[in-house]
N, C-alpha and C positions, 0 to 999 in steps of 0.2 A: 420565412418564419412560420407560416401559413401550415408549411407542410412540415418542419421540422417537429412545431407540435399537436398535429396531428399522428407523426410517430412515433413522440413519446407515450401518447392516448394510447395505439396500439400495443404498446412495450408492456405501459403499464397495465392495463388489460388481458394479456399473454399471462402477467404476471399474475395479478389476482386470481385467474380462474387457478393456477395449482399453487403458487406461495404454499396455502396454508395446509395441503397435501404434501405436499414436498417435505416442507416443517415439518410435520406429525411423523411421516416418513426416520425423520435424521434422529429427531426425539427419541422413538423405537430401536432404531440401532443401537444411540449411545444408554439406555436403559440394559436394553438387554446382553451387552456386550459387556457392561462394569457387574451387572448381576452373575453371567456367565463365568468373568474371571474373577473374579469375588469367590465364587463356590471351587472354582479351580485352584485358586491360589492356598485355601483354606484345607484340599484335598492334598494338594502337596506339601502343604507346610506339615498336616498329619502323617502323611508316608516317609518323609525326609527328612522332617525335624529343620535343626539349622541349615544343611544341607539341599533347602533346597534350590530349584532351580527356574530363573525367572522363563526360558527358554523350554524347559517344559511347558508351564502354565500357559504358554501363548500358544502353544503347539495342538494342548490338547482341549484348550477350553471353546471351542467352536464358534471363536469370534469370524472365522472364512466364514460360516454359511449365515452369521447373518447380515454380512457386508454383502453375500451375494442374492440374500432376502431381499435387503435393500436396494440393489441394484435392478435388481428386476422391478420393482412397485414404481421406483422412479420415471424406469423407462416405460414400464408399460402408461402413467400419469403423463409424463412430459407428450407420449404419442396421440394420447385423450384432448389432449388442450386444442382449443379451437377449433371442434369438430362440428359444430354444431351447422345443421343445412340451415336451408329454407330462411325466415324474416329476418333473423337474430340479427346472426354476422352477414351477413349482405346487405344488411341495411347499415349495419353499425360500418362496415369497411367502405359502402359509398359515404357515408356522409363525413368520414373523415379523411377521402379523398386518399388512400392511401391504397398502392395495387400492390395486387397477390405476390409478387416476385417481393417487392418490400415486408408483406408481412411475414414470409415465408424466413428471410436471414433476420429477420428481427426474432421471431421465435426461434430459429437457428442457435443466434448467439447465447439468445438465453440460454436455454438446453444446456447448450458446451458449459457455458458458466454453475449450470447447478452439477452436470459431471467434477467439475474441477471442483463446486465446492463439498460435493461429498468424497470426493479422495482427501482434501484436504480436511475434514474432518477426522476420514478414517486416523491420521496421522497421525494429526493431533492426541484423535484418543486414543494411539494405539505410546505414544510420549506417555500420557497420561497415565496410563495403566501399569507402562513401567514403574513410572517415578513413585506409584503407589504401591508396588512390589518392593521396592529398595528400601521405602519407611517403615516398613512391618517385619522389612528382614535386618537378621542383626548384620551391623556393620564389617563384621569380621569376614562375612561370606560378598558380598557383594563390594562393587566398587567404581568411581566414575565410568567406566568405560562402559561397564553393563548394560546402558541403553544401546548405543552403539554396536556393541557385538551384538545384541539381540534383533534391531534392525537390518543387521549383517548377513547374521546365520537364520532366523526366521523368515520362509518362503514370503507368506504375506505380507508381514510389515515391510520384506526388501522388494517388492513388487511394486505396493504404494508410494514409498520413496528407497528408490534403486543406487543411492549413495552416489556413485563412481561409476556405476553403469550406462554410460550413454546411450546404448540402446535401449533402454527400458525408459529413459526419460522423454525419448521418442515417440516410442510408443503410446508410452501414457498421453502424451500430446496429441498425437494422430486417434489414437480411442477417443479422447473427449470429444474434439470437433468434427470426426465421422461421425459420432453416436447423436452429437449437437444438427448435423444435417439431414443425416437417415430419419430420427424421431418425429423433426421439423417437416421430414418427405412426406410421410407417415400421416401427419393432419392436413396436408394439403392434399394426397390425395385421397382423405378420406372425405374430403368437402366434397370430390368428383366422384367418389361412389368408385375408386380405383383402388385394387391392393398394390402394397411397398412392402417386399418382402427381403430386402437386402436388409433394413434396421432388423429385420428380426434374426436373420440368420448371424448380422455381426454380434448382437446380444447374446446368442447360444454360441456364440465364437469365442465373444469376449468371457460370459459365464466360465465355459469350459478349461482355457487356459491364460488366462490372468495371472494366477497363480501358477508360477514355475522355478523349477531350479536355478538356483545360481549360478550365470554364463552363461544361461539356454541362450544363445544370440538367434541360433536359425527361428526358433519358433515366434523370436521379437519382431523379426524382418518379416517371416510369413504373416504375422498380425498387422504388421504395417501397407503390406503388398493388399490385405483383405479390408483395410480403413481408407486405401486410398481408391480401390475401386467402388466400395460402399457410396466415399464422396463422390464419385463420379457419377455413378447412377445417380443419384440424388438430384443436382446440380441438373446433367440430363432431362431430370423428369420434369422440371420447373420450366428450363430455358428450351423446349425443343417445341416447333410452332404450333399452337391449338390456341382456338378460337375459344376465350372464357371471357363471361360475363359476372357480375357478382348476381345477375339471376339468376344462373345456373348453381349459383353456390348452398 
């Protein structure tokens, strides 16, 4: 019992120090993402009248770069969290009896979980956006299916939820919990004054091609081939035998 809440302490601890970054972070997105296609919607509705089209508005109102604003702030926060040397956390990790390998997949999972929960955002707000394009257009032009087809045929909303495409569901899977362990790599061995440069390069991996065509499978597989060696390095760096003390930390 002793130790199981001493690892909730740690959890919540992981948590505290970015929660309220993280928050501020998601707040930002979905502000500047309903502002963005707010002014899009409103540019289209003036060029096309009834005619217009929800599948432009998403296309061109620049909702990708600030999902990939977002992504970057996260990961570069999530990598920040529990870096700190010297009295702090070395005092705080012995006296709640919990070792570095345990706090390492305890901020791990976390991680994974804030990845999942800003895809799941995106989603949401990208549902959202639609359903708020459908109520300002007349009925005559639009129609149940509209969301659908728009998370069909738009690159990024079918990225974040891939419908029918198994590989992209995969992916999305293998991206969170690489990104959940390289991040997690990332503060641990920033305690040992060590660089982790596999989370970075997945991040400019994942930045670059997240966003792709529909049926791209090869370049799914290639992201999954670069999320599973990611986890491996990672995993590596923790479990392979070095002599650490939380004095060292």
């Amino acid at each position: 019992m002793k130790k199981f809440l001493s690892a909730l302490a740690v959890f919540g601890l992981i948590a505290r120090t970015s929660m309220r970054k993280v928050f501020g972070i998601f707040a930002l997105l979905v502000v500047s993402q309903v502002a963005l296609f707010g002014r899009a919607m409103e540019r289209e509705h003036g060029l096309r009248g009834a005619d217009a089209r929800l599948e432009n508005v998403l296309e061109n109102c620049g909702m990708g770069w600030v999902l990939l604003d977002a992504f970057v702030l996260i990961t570069v926060c999530l990598s920040l969290t529990f870096t700190e040397r010297g009295a702090v956390t070395g005092y705080t990790l012995r006296r709640l009896s919990v070792g570095e390998k345990q706090v390492f997949f305890m901020q791990a999972v976390y991680n994974c979980c804030i990845y999942v929960a800003l895809l799941c955002l995106q989603i949401a707000l990208g549902y959202g956006l639609c359903r708020w394009f459908l109520e300002v257009s007349p009925s005559d032009y639009v129609s149940g299916q509209s969301v659908f087809i728009a998370f069909w045929r738009v690159e990024l909303l079918h990225s974040v939820l891939p419908l029918n495409e198994a590989a992209l569901w995969i992916r999305n899977g293998m991206i969170a919990v690489s990104l959940g362990l390289g991040t997690a790599c990332v503060s641990f061995k920033q305690r040992r004054r060590k660089p982790a440069l596999s989370a970075v390069f997945l991040t400019v991996w994942t930045a670059a091609l997240f966003v792709r065509d529909i049926g791209d499978t090869f370049t799914a597989v290639l992201t999954m081939l670069v999320c599973a060696g990611v986890a491996a390095l990672s995993l590596y760096a923790v479990f392979k035998k070095e002599t650490v003390t939380y004095e060292d930390i």
